[in-house]
C-alpha positions as CSV (number, residue, x, y, z in Angstrom):
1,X,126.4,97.0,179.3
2,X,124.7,94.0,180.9
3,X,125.1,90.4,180.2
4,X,121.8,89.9,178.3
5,X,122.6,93.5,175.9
6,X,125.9,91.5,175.0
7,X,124.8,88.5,174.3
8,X,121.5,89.8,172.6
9,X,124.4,92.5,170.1
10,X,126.5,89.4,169.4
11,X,123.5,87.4,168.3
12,X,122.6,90.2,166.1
13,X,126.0,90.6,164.4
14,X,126.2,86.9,164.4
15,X,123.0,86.8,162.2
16,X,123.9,89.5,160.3
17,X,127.5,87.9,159.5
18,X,125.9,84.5,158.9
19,X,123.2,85.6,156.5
20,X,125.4,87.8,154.2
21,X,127.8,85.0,153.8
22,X,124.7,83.2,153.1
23,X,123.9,85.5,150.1
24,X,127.0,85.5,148.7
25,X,127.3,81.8,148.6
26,X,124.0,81.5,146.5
27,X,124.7,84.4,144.0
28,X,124.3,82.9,140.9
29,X,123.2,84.9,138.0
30,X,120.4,84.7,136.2
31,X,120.1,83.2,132.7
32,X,120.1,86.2,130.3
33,X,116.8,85.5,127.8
34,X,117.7,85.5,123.9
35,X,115.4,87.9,122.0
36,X,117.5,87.7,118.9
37,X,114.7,87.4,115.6
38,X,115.8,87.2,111.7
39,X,115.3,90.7,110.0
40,X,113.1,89.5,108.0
41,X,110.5,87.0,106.0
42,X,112.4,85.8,102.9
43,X,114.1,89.4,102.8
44,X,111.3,91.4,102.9
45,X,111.4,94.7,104.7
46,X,107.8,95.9,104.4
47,X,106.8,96.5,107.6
48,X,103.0,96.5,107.1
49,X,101.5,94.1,109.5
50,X,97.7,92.3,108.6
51,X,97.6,91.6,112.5
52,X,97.0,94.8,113.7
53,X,93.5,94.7,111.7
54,X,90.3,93.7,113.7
55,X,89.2,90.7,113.5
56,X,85.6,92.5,112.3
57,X,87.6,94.2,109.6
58,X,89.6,90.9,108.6
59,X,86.2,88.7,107.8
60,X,83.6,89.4,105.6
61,X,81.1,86.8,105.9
62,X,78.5,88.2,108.3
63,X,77.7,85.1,109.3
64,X,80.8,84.3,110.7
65,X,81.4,87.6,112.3
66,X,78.1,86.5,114.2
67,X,79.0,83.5,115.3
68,X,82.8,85.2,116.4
69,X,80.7,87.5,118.6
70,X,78.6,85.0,120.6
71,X,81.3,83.1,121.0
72,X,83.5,85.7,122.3
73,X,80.1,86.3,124.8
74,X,79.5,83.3,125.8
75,X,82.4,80.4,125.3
76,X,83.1,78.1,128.1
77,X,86.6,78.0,128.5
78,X,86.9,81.5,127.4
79,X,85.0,82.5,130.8
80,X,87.1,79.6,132.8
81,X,90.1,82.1,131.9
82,X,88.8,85.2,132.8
83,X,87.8,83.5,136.3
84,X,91.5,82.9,136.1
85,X,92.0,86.4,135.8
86,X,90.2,87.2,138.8
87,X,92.1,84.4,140.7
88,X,95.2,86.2,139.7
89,X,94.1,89.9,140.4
90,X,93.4,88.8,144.1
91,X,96.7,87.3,144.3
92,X,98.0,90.7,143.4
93,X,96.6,92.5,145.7
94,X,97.0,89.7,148.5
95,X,100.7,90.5,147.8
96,X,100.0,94.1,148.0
97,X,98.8,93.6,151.3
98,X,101.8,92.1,152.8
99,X,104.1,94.9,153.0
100,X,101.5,97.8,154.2
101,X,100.8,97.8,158.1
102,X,97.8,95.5,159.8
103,X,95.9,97.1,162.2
104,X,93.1,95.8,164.3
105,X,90.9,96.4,167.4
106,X,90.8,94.2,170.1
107,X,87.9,93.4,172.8
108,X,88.3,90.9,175.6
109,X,86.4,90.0,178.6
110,X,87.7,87.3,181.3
111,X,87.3,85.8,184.6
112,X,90.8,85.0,186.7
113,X,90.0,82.4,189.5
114,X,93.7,81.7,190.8
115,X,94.9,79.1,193.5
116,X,96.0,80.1,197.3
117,X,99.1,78.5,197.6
118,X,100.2,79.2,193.9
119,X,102.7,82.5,193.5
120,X,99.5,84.7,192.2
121,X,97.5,83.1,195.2
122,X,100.4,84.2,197.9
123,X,100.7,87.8,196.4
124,X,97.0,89.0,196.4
125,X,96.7,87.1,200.0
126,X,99.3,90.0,201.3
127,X,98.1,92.4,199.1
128,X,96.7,95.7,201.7
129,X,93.3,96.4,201.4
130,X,91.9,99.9,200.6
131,X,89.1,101.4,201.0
132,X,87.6,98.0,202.9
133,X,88.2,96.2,199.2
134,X,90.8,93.8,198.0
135,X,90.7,92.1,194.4
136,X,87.3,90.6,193.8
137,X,87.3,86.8,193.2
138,X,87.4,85.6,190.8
139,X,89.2,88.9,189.1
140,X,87.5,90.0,185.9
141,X,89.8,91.0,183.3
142,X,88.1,93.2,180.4
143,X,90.1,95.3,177.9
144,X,89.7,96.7,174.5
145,X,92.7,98.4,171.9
146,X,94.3,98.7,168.5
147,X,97.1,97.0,167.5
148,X,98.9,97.2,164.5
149,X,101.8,95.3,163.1
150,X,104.1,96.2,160.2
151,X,106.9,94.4,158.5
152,X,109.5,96.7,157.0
153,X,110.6,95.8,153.5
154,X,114.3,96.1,154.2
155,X,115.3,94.1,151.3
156,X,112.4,94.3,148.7
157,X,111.6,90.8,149.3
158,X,107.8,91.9,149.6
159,X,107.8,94.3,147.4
160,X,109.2,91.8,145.0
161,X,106.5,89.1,145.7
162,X,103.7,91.8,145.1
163,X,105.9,92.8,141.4
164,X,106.2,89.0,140.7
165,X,102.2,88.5,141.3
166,X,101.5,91.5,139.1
167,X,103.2,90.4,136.4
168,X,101.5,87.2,136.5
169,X,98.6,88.6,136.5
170,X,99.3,90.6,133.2
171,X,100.3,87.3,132.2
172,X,97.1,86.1,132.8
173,X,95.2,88.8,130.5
174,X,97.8,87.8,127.8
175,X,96.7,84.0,127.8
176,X,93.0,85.5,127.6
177,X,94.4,87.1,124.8
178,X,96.3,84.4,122.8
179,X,92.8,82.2,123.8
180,X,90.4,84.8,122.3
181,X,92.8,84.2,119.0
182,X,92.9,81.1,119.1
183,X,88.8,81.2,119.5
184,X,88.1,83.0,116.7
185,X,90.7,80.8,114.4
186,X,89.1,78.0,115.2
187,X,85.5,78.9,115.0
188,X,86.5,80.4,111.7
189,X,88.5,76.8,110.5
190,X,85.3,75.1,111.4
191,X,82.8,77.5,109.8
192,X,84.9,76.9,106.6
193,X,84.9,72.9,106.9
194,X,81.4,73.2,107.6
195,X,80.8,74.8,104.2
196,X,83.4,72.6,102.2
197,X,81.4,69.4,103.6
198,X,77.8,71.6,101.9
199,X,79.6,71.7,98.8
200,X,80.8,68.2,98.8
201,X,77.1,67.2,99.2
202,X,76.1,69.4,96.5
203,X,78.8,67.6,93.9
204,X,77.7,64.5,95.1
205,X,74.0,64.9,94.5
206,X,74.6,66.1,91.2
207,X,77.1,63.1,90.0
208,X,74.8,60.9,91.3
209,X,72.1,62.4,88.9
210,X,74.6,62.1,86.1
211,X,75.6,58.6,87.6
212,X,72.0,57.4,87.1
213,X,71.5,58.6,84.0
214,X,74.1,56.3,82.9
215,X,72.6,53.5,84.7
216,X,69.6,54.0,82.9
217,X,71.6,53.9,79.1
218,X,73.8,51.0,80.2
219,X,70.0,48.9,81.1
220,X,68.8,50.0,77.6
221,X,72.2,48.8,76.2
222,X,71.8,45.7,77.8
223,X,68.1,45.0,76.4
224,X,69.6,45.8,72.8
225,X,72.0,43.0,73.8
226,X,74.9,45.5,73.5
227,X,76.7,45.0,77.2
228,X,76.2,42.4,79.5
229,X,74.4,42.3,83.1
230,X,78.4,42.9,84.7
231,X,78.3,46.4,83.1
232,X,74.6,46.6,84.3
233,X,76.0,45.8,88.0
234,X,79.1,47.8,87.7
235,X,77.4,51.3,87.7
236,X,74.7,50.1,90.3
237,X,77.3,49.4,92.6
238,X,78.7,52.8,91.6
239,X,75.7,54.2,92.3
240,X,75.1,52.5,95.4
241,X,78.4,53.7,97.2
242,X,77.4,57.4,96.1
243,X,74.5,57.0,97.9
244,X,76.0,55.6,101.0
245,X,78.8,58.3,101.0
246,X,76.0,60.8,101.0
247,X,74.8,59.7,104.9
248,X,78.5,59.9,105.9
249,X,78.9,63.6,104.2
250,X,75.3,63.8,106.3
251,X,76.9,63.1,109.7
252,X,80.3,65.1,108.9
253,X,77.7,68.1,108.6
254,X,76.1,67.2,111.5
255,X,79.2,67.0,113.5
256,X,81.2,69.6,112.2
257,X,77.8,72.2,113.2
258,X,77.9,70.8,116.8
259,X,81.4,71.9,116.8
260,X,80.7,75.5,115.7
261,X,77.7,75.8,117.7
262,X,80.2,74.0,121.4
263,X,82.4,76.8,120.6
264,X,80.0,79.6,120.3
265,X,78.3,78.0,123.7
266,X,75.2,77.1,122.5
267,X,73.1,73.6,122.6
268,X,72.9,72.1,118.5
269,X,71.0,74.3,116.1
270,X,71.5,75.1,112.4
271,X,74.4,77.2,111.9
272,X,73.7,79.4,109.1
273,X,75.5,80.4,106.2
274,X,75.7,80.6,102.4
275,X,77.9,78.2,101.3
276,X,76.8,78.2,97.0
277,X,79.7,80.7,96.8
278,X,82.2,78.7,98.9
279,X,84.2,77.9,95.5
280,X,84.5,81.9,94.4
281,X,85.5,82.8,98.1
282,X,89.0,84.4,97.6
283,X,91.4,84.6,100.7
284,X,92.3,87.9,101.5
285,X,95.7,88.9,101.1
286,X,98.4,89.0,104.4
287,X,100.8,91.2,104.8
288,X,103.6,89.2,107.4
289,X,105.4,92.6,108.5
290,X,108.4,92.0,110.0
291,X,109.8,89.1,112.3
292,X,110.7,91.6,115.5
293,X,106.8,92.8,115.2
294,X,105.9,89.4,116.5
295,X,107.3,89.9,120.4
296,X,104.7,93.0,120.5
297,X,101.6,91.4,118.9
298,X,101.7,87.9,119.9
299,X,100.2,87.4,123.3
300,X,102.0,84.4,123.9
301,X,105.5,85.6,123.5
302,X,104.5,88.6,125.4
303,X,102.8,86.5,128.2
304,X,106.2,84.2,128.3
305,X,108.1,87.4,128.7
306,X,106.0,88.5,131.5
307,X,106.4,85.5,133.0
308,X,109.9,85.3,132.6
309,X,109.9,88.8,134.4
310,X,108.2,86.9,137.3
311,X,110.4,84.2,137.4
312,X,113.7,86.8,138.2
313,X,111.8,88.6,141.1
314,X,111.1,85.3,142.9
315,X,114.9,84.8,142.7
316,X,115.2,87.9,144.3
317,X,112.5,86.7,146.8
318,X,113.9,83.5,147.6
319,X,117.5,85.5,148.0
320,X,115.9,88.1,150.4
321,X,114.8,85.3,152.6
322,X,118.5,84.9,154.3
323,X,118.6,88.0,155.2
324,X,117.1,89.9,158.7
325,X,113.6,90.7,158.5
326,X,112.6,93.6,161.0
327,X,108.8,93.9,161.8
328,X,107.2,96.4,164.0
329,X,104.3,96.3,166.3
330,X,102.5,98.3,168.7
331,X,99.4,98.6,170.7
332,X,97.6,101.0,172.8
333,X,93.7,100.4,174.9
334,X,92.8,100.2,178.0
335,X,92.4,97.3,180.6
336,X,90.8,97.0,184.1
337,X,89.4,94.2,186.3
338,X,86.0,95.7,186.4
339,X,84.1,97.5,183.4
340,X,83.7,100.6,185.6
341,X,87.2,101.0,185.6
342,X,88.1,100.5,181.8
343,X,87.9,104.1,180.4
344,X,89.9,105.7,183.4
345,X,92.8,107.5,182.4
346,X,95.6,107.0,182.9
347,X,95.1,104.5,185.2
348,X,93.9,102.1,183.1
349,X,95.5,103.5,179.7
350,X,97.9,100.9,178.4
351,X,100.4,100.8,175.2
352,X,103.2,99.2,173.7
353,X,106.0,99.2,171.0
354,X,108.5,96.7,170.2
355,X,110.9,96.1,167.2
356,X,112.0,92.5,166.1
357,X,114.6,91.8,163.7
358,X,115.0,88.0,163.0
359,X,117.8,86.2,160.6
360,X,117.9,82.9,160.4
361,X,120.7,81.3,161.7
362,X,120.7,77.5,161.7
363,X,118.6,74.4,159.7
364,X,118.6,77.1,156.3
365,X,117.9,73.9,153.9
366,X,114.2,74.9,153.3
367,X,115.5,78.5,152.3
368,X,118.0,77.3,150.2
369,X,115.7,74.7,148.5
370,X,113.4,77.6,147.4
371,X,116.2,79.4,146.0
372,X,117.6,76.7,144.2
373,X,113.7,76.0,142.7
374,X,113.5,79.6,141.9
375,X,117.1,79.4,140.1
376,X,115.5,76.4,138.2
377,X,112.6,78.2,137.1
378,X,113.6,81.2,136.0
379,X,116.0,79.2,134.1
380,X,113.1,77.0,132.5
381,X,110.9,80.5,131.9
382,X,114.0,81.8,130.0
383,X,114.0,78.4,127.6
384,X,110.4,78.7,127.3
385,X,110.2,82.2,126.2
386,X,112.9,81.7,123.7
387,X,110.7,78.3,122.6
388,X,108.3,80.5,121.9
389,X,109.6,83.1,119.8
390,X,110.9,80.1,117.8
391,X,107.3,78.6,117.3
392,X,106.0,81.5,116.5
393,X,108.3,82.2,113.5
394,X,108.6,79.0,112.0
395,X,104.7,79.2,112.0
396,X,104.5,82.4,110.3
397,X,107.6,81.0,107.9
398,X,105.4,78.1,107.0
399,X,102.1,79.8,106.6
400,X,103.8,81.9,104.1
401,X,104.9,79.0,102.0
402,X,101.8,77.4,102.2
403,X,99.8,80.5,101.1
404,X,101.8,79.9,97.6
405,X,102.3,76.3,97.3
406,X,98.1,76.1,97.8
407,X,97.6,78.7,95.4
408,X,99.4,77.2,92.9
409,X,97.9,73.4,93.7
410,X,94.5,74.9,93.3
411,X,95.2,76.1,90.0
412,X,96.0,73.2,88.4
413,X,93.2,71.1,90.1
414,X,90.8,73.4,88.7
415,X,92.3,72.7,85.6
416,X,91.9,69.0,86.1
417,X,88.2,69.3,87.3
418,X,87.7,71.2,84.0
419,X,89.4,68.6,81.7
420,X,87.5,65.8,83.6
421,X,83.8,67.0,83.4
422,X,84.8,67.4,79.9
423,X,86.0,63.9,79.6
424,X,82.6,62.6,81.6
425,X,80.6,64.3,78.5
426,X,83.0,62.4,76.1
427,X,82.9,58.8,77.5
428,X,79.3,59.2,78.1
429,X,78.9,59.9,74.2
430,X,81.5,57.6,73.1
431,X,79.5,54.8,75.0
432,X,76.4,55.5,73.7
433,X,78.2,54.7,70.1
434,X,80.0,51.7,71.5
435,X,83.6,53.5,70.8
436,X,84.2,53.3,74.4
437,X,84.2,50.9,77.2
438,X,81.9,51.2,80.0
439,X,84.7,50.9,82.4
440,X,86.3,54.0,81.0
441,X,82.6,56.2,81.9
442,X,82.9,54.8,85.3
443,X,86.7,55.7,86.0
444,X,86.0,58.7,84.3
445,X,83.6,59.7,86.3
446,X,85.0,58.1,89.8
447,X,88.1,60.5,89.0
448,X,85.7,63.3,88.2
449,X,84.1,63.5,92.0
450,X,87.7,62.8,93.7
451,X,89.2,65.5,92.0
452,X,86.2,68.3,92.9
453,X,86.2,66.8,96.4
454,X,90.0,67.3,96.2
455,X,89.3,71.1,94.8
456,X,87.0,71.6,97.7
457,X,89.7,70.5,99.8
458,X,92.4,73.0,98.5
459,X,90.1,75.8,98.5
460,X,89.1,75.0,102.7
461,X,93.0,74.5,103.1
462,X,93.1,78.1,101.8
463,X,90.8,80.0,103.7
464,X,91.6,77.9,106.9
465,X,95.2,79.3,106.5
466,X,94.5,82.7,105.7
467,X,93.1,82.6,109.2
468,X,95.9,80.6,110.6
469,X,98.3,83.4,109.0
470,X,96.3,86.0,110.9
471,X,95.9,84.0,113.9
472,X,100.3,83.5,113.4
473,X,101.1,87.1,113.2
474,X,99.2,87.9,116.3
475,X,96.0,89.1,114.6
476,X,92.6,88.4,116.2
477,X,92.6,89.1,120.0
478,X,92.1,93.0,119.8
């Protein structure tokens, strides 16, 4: 064996040796994910689930549905996602492209003027000449090939890039996924605060009617010498601040359409609906399922698990990189000094094949730092996908508290609207017959419109968590 075969074997075993030690050094194991859930929602085993319903089936206002469906068409960031979907399909098949063979073809035309007293010069100088001819000068140089060029994926390293980028990318269809239900939650909340501002209007219009009408006793009172111009003032003022508070319930509608119609992706434009029967709207009842349902039917636990696959085949990746890499090329045209020449064979027929395997031997601190970072992430994916299983429990745990702890608050409200527009007929008749104050009309009826604004409330807390129920089981993206 020659000099350069031995010293060319014991680099190779060298870089072999050096790089598996390498490896071993580094192998740390991945951080094991929890996927432990409860067995159930306050020990129910039912395992009927209201997110697997369409979001078409789940509504009924046709209105809403209708604005869902543009927006789902034509939303802003919706369509910055799925550009983000495309970003990350290319990436894919970038990846892909890594560990299948390149091939190209290759033309080139030259001219070769060399000096006579260089090495080249002194050659063609005593070069014999044939047929009368020696090289031309200066000496064309024209060729045209294929060449082709093909790592092999010893270790899975590229393979495992390409299964890294794929998973992202179905990561990426998930978070389209968990925005479409977010989308259609919060065009839905809106929609419902849009009507529950309408029907605080409506209450206010018609207290104010009732408002004046005592106005207009308390004046005739005052001519008869019964009250004084203070009671005269009192329900003026009362009246007054009704009024104003109808501007500012005015703009709240204004506002709260412009967000319905951002959302759907449209310039401002009346956003219609019916809301007279806002009050008798009755949310639906949800059926929760079971907690372990949630890791197949929320798209953001299943896009952090997707991740968190991603995150383990870049450790491989970065791991892979200490070891040899062997990469194959070859080539095979023809070359001549003149074009007349080029196609001759076998004179000018030309080819090549070579083999390099490369291992890195010395100055390994970039390598190690991306293995160390890809440690650290998979690590932080692992904490984030149990984070999100977390969230998305406690959410559905306090949904379903809410959904009886609202019922039950809007029962007794309505009870107190009913006992108060009672009372406003009372004090109203009282007063006329001077057995009550005039102060105790105007509380009465103050308390009156807080506590019907305060019904409207409940009832929009209602429907807007009915949706946020849906929206917590996984419900809404299909």
């Amino acid at each position: 064996m020659s000099t350069k075969n031995k010293i060319s074997s014991w680099l190779l075993i060298a870089s072999l040796a050096v790089a598996v030690s390498a490896c071993k050094s580094l192998k740390i194991a991945n951080k094991t994910e929890n996927r432990f859930t409860p067995a159930s929602y306050q020990g129910s085993q039912d395992s009927t689930n209201t997110s697997k319903v369409h979001w078409k089936d789940f509504f009924r206002d046709q209105n809403l549905i209708a604005l869902i469906d543009t927006a789902l068409k034509n939303n802003q960031e919706l369509n910055i996602i799925m550009q983000e979907i495309n970003v990350a399909k290319a990436e894919v098949r970038a990846k892909k492209g890594e560990y299948l063979p390149s091939a190209g073809l290759a033309v080139g035309a030259g001219l070769d003027k060399v000096g006579r007293y260089t090495r080249d010069g002194a050659v063609e100088e005593n070069l014999p000449i044939k047929d009368g001819k020696a090289f031309p000068e200066p000496l064309g140089n024209f060729m045209v090939g294929f060449n082709a060029s093909w790592e092999i994926d010893i270790w899975r390293k590229l393979r495992n890039g390409r299964d890294a980028a794929a998973s992202r990318y179905l990561g990426t269809v998930e978070g389209k996924n968990f925005m479409v239900t977010n989308l259609v939650a919060e065009i839905s909340e809106s929609y419902y605060e849009l009507m529950a501002y309408d029907n605080k209007l409506m209450i206010l219009t018609q207290n104010l009617e009732i408002q004046k009408n005592a106005l207009e006793i308390v004046k005739m009172q005052k001519i008869a010498g019964e009250v004084t111009e203070l009671a005269v003032k009192k329900f003026e003022a009362e009246v007054y601040k009704n009024q104003s508070h109808l501007f500012y319930l005015r703009q709240q509608i204004v506002e709260a359409e412009n967000r319905v119609n951002f959302l759907v992706g449209r310039f401002p434009q009346p956003v219609i609906r019916n809301s007279t029967a806002f009050q008798q709207m009755v949310p639906d009842t949800i059926y929760s399922g079971i907690p372990s349902q949630l890791l197949e039917n929320r798209p953001d636990i299943r896009q952090a698990e997707l991740n968190l696959v991603a995150s383990k085949l870049d450790v491989k990746v970065a791991r892979a990189n200490f070891y040899p890499s062997l990469r194959i090329t070859a080539g095979v045209g023809y070359q001549a000094f003149n074009v007349k020449y080029l196609i001759n064979s076998p004179q000018s027929l030309l080819y090549n094949i070579a083999g390099d395997l490369v291992a890195p031997l010395i100055n390994r601190n970039a390598l190690k730092a991306k293995y160390f970072s890809a440690k650290a992430k998979q690590i932080q994916t692992v904490y984030s996908y149990e984070k999100t299983i977390l969230n998305a429990y406690i959410e559905v745990v306090n949904r379903m508290s809410k959904i009886d702890n609202l019922k039950n608050s809007y029962d007794l409200k309505q009870q107190q609207v009913d006992a108060l527009t009672q009372s406003i007929t009372i004090s109203t008749n009282l007063f006329k017959s001077a057995k009550a104050d005039y102060m105790e009309v105007l509380m009465t009826q103050r308390d009156a419109i807080e506590a019907k604004f305060d019904l409207v409330e409940i009832k929009q807390e209602q429907l807007s968590n009915m949706v946020s129920m849906y929206q917590s089981l996984g419900g809404g993206w299909r």
